[in-house]
KOLRO-230991 format. One record per residue: residue number from 1; residue in one letter; y, x, z of N, C-alpha, C in turn. Coordinates in nm, 3 decimals. Layout:
// residues N
+-----+---------+---------+---------+---------+---------+---------+---------+---------+---------+---------+
: num : residuo :      ny :      nx :      nz :     cay :     cax :     caz :      cy :      cx :      cz :
+-----+---------+---------+---------+---------+---------+---------+---------+---------+---------+---------+
: NUM :       a :       Y :       X :       Z :       Y :       X :       Z :       Y :       X :       Z :
...
+-----+---------+---------+---------+---------+---------+---------+---------+---------+---------+---------+
// end
This chain:
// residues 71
+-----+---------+---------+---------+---------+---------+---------+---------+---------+---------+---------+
: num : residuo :      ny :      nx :      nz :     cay :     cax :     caz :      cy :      cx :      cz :
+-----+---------+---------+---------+---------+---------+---------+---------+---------+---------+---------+
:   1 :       x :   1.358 :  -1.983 :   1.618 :   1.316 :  -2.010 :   1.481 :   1.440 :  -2.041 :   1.398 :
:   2 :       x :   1.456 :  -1.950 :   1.300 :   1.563 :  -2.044 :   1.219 :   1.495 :  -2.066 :   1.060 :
:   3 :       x :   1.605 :  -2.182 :   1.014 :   1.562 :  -2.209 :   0.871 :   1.629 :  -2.203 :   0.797 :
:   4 :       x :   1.648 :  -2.168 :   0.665 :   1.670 :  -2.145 :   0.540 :   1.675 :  -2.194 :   0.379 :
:   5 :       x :   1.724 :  -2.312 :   0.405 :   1.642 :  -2.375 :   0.241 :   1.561 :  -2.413 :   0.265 :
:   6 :       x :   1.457 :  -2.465 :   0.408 :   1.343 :  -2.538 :   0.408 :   1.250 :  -2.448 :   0.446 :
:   7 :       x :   1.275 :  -2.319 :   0.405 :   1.166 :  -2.211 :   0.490 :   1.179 :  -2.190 :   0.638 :
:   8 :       x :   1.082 :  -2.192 :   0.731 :   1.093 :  -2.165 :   0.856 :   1.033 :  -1.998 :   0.877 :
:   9 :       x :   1.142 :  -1.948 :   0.954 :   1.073 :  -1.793 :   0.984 :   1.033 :  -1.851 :   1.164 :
:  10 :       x :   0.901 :  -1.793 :   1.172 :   0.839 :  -1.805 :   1.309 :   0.821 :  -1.699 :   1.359 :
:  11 :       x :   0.876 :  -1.623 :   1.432 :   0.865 :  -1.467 :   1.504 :   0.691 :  -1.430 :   1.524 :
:  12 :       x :   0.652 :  -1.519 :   1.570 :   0.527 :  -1.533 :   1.610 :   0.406 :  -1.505 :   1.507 :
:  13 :       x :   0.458 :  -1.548 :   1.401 :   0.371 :  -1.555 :   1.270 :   0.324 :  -1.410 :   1.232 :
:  14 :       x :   0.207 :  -1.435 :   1.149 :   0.190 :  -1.270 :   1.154 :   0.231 :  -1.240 :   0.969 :
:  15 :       x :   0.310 :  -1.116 :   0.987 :   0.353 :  -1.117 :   0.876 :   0.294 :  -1.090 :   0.746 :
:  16 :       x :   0.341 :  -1.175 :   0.645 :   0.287 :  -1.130 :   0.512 :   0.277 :  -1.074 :   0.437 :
:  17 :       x :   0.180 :  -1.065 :   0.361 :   0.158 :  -0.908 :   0.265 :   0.058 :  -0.938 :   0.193 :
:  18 :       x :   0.073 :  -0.877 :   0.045 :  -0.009 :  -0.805 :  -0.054 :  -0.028 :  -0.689 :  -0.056 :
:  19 :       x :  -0.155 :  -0.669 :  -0.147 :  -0.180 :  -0.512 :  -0.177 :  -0.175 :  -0.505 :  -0.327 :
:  20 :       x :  -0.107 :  -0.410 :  -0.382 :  -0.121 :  -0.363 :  -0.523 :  -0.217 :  -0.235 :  -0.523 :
:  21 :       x :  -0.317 :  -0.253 :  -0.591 :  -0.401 :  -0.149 :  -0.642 :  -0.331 :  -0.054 :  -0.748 :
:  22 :       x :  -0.295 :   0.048 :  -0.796 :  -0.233 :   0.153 :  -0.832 :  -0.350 :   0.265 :  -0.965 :
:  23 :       x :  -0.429 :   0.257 :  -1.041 :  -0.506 :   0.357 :  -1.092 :  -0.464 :   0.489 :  -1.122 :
:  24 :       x :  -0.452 :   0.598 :  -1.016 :  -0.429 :   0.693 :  -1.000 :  -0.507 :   0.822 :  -0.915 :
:  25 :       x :  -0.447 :   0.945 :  -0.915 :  -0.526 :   1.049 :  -0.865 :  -0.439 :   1.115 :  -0.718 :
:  26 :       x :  -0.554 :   1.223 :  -0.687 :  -0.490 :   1.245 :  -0.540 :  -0.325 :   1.335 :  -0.531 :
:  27 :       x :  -0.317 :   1.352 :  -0.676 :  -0.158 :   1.429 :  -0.684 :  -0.020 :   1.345 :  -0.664 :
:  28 :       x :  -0.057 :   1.186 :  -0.704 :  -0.010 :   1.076 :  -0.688 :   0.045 :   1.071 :  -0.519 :
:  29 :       x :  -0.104 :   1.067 :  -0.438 :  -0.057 :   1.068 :  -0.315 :   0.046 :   1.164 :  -0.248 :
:  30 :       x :   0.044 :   1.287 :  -0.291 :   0.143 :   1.445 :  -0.286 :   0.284 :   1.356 :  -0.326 :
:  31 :       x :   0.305 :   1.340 :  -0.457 :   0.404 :   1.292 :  -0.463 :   0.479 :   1.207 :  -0.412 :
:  32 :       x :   0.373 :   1.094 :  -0.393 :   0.471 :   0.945 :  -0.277 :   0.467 :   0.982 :  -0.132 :
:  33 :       x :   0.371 :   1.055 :  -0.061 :   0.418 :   1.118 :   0.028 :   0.601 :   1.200 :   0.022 :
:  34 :       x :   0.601 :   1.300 :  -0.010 :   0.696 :   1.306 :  -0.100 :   0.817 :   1.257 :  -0.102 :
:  35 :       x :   0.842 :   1.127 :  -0.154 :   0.932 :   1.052 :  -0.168 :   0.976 :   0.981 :  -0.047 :
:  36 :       x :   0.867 :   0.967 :   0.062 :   0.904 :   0.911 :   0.160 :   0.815 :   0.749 :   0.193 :
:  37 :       x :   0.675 :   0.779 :   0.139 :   0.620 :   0.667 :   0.153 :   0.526 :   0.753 :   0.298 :
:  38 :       x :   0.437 :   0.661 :   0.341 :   0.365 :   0.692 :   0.459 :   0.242 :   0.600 :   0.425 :
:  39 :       x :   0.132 :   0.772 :   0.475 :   0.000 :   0.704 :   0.475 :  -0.074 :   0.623 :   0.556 :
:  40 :       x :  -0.153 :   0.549 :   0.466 :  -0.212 :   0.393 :   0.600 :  -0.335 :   0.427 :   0.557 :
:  41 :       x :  -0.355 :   0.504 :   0.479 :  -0.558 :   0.479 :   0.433 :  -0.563 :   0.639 :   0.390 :
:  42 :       x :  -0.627 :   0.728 :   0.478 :  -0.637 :   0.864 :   0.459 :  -0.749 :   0.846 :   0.311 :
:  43 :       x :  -0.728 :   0.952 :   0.185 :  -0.755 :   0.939 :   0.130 :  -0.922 :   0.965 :   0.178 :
:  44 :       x :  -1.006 :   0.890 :   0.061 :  -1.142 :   0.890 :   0.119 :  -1.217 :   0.851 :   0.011 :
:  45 :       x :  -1.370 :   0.840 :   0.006 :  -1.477 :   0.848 :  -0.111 :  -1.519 :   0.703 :  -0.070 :
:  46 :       x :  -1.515 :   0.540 :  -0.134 :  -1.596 :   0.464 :  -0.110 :  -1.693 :   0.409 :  -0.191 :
:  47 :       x :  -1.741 :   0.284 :  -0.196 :  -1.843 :   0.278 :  -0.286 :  -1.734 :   0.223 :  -0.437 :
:  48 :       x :  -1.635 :   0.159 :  -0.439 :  -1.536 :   0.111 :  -0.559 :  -1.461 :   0.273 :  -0.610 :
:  49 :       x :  -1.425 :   0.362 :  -0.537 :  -1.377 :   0.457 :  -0.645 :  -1.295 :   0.556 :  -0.528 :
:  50 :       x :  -1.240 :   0.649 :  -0.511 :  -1.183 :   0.761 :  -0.449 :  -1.062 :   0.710 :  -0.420 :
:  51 :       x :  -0.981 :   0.634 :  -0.279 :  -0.898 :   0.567 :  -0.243 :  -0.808 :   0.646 :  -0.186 :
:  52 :       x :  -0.686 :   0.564 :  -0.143 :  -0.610 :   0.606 :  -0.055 :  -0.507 :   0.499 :  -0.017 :
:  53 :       x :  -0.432 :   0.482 :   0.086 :  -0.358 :   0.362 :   0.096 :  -0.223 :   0.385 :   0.158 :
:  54 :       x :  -0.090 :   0.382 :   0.075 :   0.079 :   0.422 :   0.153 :   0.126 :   0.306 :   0.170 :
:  55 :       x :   0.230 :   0.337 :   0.229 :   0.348 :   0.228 :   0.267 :   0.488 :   0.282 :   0.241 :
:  56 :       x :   0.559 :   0.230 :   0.135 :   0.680 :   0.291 :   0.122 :   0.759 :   0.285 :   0.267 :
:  57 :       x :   0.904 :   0.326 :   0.163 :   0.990 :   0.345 :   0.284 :   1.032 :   0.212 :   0.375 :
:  58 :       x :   0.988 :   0.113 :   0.266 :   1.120 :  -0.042 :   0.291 :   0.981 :  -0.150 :   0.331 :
:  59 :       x :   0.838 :  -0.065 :   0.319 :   0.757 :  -0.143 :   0.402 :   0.653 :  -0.211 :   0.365 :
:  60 :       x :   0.660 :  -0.214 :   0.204 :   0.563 :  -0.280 :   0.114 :   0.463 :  -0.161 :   0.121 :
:  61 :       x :   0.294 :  -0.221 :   0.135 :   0.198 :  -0.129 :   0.117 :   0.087 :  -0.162 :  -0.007 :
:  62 :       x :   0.033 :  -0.038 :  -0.036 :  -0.068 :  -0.047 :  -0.173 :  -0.140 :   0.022 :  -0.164 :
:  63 :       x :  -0.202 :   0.086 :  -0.240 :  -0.324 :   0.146 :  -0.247 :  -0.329 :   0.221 :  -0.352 :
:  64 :       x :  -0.373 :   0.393 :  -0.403 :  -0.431 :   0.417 :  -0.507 :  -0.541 :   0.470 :  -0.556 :
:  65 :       x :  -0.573 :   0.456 :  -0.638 :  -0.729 :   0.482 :  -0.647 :  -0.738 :   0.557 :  -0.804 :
:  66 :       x :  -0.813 :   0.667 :  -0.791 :  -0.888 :   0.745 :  -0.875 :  -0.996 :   0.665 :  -0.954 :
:  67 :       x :  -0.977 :   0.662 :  -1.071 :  -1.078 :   0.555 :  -1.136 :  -1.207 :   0.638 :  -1.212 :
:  68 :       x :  -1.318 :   0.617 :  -1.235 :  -1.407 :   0.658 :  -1.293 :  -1.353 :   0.803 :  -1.393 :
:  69 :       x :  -1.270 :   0.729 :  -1.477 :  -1.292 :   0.805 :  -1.613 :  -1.157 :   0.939 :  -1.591 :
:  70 :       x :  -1.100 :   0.939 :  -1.473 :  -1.028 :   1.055 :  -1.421 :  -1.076 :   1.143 :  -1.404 :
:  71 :       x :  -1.083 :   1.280 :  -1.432 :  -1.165 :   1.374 :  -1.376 :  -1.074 :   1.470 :  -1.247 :
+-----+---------+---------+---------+---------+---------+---------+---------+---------+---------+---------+
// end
């Protein structure tokens, strides 16, 4: 374990994370694919709106979603 300014990192711990929701379409996903992000949520139809879920390169993951008024 080491510490930092009072923060303890615990190997053990399970690591943390947010999700940013994104209002976008499935060309979105083409593109961040693309760039070098990687998919975690094959795009798909749920009951909130037409999803999909990446993970960039450096590890942060989000989500984007097709909103109603997109055609």
């Amino acid at each position: 374990m080491s510490r930092h300014g009072g923060i303890q990192d615990e190997p053990s711990a399970p690591k943390s994370a947010w999700l940013t929701y994104v209002d976008v379409a499935d060309a979105t996903l083409q593109r961040a694919t693309a760039a070098g992000a990687t998919v975690t949520l094959s795009p798909q139809d749920t009951p909130f709106r037409h999803m999909a879920g990446l993970r960039d390169p450096f590890g942060a993951e989000f989500r984007i979603i097709k909103s109603a008024h997109q055609s």
